[in-house]
C-alpha positions in Angstrom: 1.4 -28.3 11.7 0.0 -26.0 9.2 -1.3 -22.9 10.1 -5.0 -21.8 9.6 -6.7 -20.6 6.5 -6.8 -16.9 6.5 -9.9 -15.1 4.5 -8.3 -14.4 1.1 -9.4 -12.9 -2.4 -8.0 -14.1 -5.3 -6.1 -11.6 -7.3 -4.4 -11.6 -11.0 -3.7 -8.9 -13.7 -5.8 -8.2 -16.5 -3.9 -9.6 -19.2 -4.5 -6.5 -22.2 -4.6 -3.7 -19.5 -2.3 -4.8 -16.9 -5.0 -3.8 -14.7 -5.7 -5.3 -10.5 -8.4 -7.7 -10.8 -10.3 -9.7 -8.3 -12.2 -12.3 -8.7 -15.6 -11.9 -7.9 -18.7 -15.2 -8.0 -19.4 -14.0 -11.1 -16.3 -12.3 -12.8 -13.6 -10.0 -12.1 -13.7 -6.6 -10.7 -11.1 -3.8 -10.4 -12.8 -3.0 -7.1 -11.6 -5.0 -4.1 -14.8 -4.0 -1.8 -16.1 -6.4 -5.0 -14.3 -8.9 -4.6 -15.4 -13.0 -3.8 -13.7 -13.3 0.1 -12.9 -16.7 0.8 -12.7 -18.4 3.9 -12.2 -22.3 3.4 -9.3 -23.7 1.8 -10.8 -25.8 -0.3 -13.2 -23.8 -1.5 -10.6 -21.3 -2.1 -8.5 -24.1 -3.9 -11.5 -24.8 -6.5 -11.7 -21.1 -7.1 -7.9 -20.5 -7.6 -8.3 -23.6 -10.1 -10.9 -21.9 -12.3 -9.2 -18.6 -11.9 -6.0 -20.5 -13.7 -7.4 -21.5 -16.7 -8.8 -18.1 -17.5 -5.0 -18.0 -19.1 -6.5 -15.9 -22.6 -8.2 -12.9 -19.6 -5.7 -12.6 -16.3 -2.2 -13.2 -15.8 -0.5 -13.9 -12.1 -3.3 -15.3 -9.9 -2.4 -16.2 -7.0 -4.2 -15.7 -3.0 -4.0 -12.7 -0.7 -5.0 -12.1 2.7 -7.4 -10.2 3.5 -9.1 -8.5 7.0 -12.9 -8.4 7.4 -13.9 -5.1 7.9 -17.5 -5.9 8.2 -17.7 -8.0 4.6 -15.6 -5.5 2.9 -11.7 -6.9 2.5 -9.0 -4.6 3.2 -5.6 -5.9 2.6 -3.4 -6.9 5.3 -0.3 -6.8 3.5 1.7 -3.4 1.9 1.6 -5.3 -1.2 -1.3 -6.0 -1.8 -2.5 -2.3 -0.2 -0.5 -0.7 -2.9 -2.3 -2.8 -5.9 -5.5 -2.0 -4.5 -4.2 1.7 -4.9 -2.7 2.1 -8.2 1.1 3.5 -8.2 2.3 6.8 -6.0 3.9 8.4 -8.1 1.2 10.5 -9.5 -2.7 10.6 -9.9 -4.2 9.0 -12.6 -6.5 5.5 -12.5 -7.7 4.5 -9.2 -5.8 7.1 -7.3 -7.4 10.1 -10.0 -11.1 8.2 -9.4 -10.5 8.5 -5.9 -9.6 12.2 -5.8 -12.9 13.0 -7.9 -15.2 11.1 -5.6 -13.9 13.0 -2.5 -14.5 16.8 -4.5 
């Protein structure tokens, strides 16, 4: 027996940047708050298809789980919680964003 769909976002790397993406209904986003949440398999299965054959924008799609908090997704894995945060080993992109917004 298989065990049920989780909502999930998909995620990849912006192939020139290197950048977290998420895919969004219309695009991708660097923002996961942004990002398209899925909640049906197959729908997710479509998305992860189109997602694919962007192969000349993103590189590594693949699914990841995601809570609801509200709408917004929050990852549910360490993973996935550190890509949505940008590296700890200094400040600078995400984590450097964050730290002006909170001034």
């Amino acid at each position: 027996m298989s065990k049920p769909f989780t909502p999930s976002v998909i995620t990849a790397n912006a192939l020139l940047e290197g950048d977290v993406i998420y895919q969004t209904p219309f695009g991708w986003t660097r923002a996961l708050e942004e990002a398209e949440v899925l909640l049906d398999e197959a729908h997710a299965d479509l998305r992860m298809i189109e997602a694919s054959a962007q192969a000349g924008h993103v590189v590594g799609v693949y699914l990841a789980e995601v809570a609801l908090d509200g709408a917004i997704p929050r990852p549910i894995h360490f993973r996935e919680d550190f890509r949505a945060t940008g590296p700890s080993n200094y400040s600078h992109g995400k984590q450097e964003r964050a730290a002006q917004e909170h001034i």
